[in-house]
Backbone as CSV, one residue per row, in Angstrom:
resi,resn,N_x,N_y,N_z,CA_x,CA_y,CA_z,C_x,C_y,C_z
1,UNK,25.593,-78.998,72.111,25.673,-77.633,72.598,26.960,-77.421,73.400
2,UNK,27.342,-78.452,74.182,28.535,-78.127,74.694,29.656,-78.190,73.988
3,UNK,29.690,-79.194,72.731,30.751,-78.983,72.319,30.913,-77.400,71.584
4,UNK,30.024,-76.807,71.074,30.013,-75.163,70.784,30.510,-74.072,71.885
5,UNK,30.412,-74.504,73.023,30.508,-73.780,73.986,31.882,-73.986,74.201
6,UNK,32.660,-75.298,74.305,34.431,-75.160,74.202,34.546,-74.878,73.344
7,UNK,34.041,-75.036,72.071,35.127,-73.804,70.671,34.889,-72.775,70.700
8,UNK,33.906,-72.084,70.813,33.554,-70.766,71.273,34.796,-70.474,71.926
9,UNK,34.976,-71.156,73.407,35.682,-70.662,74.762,37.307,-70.417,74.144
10,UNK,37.570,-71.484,73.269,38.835,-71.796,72.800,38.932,-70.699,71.433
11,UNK,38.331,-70.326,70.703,38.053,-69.161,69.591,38.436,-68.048,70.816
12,UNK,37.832,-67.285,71.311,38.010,-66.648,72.685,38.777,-66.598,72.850
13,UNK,39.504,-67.527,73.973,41.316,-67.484,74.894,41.805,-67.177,73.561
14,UNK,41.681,-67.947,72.532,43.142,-67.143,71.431,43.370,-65.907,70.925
15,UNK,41.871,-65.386,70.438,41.666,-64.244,70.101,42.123,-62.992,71.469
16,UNK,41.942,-63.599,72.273,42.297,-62.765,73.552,44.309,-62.913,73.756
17,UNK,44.682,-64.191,73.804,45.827,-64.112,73.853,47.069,-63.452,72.263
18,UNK,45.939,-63.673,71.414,46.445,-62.758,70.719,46.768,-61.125,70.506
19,UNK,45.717,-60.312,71.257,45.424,-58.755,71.524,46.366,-58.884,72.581
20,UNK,46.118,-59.535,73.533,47.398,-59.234,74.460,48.662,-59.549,74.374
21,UNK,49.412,-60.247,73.799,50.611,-60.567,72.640,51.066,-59.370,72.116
22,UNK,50.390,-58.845,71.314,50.506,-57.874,70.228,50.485,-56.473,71.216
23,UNK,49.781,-55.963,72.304,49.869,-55.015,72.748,51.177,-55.500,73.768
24,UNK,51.448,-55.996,74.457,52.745,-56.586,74.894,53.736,-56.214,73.949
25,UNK,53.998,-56.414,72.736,55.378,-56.215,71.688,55.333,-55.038,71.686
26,UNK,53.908,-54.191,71.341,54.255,-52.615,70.961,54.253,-51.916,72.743
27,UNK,54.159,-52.301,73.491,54.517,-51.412,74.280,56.005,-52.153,74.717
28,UNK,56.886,-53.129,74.548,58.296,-53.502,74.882,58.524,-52.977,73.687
29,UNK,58.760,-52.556,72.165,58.911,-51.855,71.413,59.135,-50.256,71.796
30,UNK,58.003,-49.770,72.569,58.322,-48.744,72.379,59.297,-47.810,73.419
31,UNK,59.537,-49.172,74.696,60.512,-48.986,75.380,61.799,-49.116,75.128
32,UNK,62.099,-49.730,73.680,63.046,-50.192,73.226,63.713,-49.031,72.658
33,UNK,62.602,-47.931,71.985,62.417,-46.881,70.781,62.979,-45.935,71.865
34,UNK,62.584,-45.795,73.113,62.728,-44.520,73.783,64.586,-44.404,74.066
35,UNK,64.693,-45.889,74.452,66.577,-46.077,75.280,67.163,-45.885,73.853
36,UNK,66.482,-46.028,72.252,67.212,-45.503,71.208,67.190,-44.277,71.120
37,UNK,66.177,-43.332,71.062,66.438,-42.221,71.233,67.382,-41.560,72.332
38,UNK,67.570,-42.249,73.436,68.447,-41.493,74.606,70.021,-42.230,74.082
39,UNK,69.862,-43.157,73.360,71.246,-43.055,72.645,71.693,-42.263,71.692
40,UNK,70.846,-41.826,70.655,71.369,-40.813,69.822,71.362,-39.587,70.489
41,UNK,70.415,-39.028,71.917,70.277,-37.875,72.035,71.660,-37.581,72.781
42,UNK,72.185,-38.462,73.304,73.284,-38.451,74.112,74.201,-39.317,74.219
43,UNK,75.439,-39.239,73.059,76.434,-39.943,72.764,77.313,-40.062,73.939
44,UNK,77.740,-39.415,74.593,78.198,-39.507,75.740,77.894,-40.736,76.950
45,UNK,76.373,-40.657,76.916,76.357,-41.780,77.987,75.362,-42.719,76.441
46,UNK,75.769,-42.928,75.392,75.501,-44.358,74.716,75.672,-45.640,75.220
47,UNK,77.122,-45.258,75.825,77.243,-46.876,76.508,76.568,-47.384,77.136
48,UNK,76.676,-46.380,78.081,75.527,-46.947,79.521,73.643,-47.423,79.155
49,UNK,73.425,-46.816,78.147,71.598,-46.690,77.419,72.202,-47.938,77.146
50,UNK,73.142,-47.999,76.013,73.599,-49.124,75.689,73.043,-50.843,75.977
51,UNK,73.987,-50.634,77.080,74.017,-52.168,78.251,72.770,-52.263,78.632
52,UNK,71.813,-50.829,79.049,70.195,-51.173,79.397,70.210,-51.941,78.383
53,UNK,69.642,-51.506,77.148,69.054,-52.196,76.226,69.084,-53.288,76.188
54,UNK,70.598,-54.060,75.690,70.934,-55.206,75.922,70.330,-56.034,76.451
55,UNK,70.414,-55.703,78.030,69.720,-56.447,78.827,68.270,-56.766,78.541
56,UNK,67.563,-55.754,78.439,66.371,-55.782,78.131,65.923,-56.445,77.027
57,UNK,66.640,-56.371,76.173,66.298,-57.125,74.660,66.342,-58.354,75.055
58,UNK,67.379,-58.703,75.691,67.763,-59.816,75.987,66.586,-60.696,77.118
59,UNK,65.942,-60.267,77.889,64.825,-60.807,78.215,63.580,-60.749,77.585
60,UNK,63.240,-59.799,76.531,61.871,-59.474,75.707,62.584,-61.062,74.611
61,UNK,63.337,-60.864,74.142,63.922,-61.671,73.505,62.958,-63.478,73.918
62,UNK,63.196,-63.572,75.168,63.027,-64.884,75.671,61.709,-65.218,75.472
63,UNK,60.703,-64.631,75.536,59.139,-64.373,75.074,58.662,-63.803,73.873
64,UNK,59.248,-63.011,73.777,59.021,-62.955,71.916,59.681,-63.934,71.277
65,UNK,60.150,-64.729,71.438,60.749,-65.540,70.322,59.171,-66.790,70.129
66,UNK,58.390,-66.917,71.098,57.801,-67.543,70.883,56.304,-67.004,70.199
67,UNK,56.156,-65.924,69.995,55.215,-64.672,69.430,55.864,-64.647,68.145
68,UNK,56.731,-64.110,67.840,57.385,-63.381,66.536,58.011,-64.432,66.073
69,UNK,58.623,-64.091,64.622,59.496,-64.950,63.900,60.594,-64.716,64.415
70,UNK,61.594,-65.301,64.213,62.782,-65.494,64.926,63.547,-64.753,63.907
71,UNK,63.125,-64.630,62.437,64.089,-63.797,61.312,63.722,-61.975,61.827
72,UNK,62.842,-62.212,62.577,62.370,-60.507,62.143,62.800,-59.764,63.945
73,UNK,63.490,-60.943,64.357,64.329,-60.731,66.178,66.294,-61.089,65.801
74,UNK,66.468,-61.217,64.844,67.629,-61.708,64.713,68.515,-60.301,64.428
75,UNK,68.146,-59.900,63.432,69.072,-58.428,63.271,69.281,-57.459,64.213
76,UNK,68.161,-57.225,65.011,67.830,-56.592,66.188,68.486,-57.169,67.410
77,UNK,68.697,-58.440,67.475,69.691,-58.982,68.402,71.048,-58.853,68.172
78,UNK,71.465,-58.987,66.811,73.243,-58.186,66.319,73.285,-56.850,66.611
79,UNK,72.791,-56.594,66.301,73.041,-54.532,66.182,73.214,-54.960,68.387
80,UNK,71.777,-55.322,69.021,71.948,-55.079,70.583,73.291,-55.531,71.307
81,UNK,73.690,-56.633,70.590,74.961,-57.156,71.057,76.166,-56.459,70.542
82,UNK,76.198,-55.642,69.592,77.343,-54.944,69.066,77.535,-53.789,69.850
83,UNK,76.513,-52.930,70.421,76.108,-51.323,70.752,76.993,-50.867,71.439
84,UNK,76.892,-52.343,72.772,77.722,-51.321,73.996,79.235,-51.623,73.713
85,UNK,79.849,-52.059,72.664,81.131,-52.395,72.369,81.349,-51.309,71.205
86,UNK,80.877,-50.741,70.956,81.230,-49.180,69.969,81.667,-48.369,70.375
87,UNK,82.901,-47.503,69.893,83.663,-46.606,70.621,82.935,-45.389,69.933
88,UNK,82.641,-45.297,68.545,83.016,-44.409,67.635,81.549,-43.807,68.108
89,UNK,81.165,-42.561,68.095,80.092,-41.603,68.383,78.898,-41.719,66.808
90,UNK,80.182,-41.875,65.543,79.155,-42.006,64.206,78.630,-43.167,63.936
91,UNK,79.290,-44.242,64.790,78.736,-45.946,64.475,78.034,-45.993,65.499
92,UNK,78.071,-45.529,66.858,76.564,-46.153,67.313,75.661,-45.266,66.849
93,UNK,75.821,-44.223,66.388,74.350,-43.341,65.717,73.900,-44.164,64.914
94,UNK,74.944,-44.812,63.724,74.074,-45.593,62.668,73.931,-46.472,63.129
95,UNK,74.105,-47.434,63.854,73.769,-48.403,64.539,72.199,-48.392,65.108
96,UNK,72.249,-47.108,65.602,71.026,-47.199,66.928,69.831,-46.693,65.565
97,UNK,70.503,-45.906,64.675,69.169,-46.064,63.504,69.059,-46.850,62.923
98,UNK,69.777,-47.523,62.564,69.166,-49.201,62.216,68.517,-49.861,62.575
99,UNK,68.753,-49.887,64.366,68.060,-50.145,65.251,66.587,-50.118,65.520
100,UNK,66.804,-48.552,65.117,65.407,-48.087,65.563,64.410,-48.561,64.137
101,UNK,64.921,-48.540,63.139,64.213,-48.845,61.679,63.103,-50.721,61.930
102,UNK,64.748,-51.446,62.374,63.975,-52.744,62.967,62.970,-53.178,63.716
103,UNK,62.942,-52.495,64.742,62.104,-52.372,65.797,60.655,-51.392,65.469
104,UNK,60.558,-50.561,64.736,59.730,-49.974,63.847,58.805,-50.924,63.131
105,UNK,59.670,-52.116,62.411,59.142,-53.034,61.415,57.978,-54.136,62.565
106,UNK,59.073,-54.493,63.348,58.350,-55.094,64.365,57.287,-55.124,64.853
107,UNK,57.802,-53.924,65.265,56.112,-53.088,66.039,54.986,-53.128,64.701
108,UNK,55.291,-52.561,63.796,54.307,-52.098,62.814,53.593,-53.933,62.545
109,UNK,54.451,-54.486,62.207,53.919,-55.999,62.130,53.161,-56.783,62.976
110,UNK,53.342,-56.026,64.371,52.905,-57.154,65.424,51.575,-56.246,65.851
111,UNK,51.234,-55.299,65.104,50.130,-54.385,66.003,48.792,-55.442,66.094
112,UNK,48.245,-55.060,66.721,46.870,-55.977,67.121,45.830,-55.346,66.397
113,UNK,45.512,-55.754,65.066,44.315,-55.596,64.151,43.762,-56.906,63.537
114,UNK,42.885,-57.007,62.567,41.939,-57.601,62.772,42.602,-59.108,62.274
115,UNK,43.445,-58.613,61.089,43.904,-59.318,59.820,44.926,-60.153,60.774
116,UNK,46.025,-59.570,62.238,46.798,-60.364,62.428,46.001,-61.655,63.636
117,UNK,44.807,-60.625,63.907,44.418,-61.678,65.140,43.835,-62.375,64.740
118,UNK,43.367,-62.474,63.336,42.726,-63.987,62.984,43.594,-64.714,62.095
């Protein structure tokens, strides 16, 4: 009986650290989604949204890498490292929609349903 009671416990913590994983990505996702939108909405201060991001990616980065695949954080890390070094007003637009397309995929992949938490 006890040994049922640690797999149980251990079935549990994962299933749990999994829902919370997955709601973790889509809400750093969708903070990610918003500093893209305030880049396209406002080319002017791109740079500055810019360097947020960066940064930020750059620490979600350090914990998602151990959640996510590392192929489906890699493109999303070029485009973040390119952004705030863009002069041109039409390349970070396409940039930051690329951006936003990736991070879309992400999110949509990492949502917490039934199929990913088991």
């Amino acid at each position: 009986m006890t040994r049922i009671k640690i797999s149980i416990g251990i079935i549990l913590a994962l299933i749990s650290i999994s829902i919370f994983s997955g709601v973790w990505v889509n809400k750093s996702c969708d903070v990610f989604l918003s500093y893209i939108s305030e880049i396209q909405d406002n080319p002017e201060n791109a740079g500055e949204y810019a360097r947020i991001l960066e940064k930020k990616w750059e620490s979600f980065r350090k914990t998602a890498c151990i959640l996510i695949l590392n192929e489906k954080l890699d493109d999303a890390e070029e485009i973040c490292s390119e952004l705030p070094f863009m002069n041109n007003s039409d390349e970070i637009t396409a940039a930051a929609e690329k951006l936003k397309h990736i991070i879309k995929n992400i999110k949509e992949s990492e949502y917490p349903h039934i199929l990913n938490i088991l």
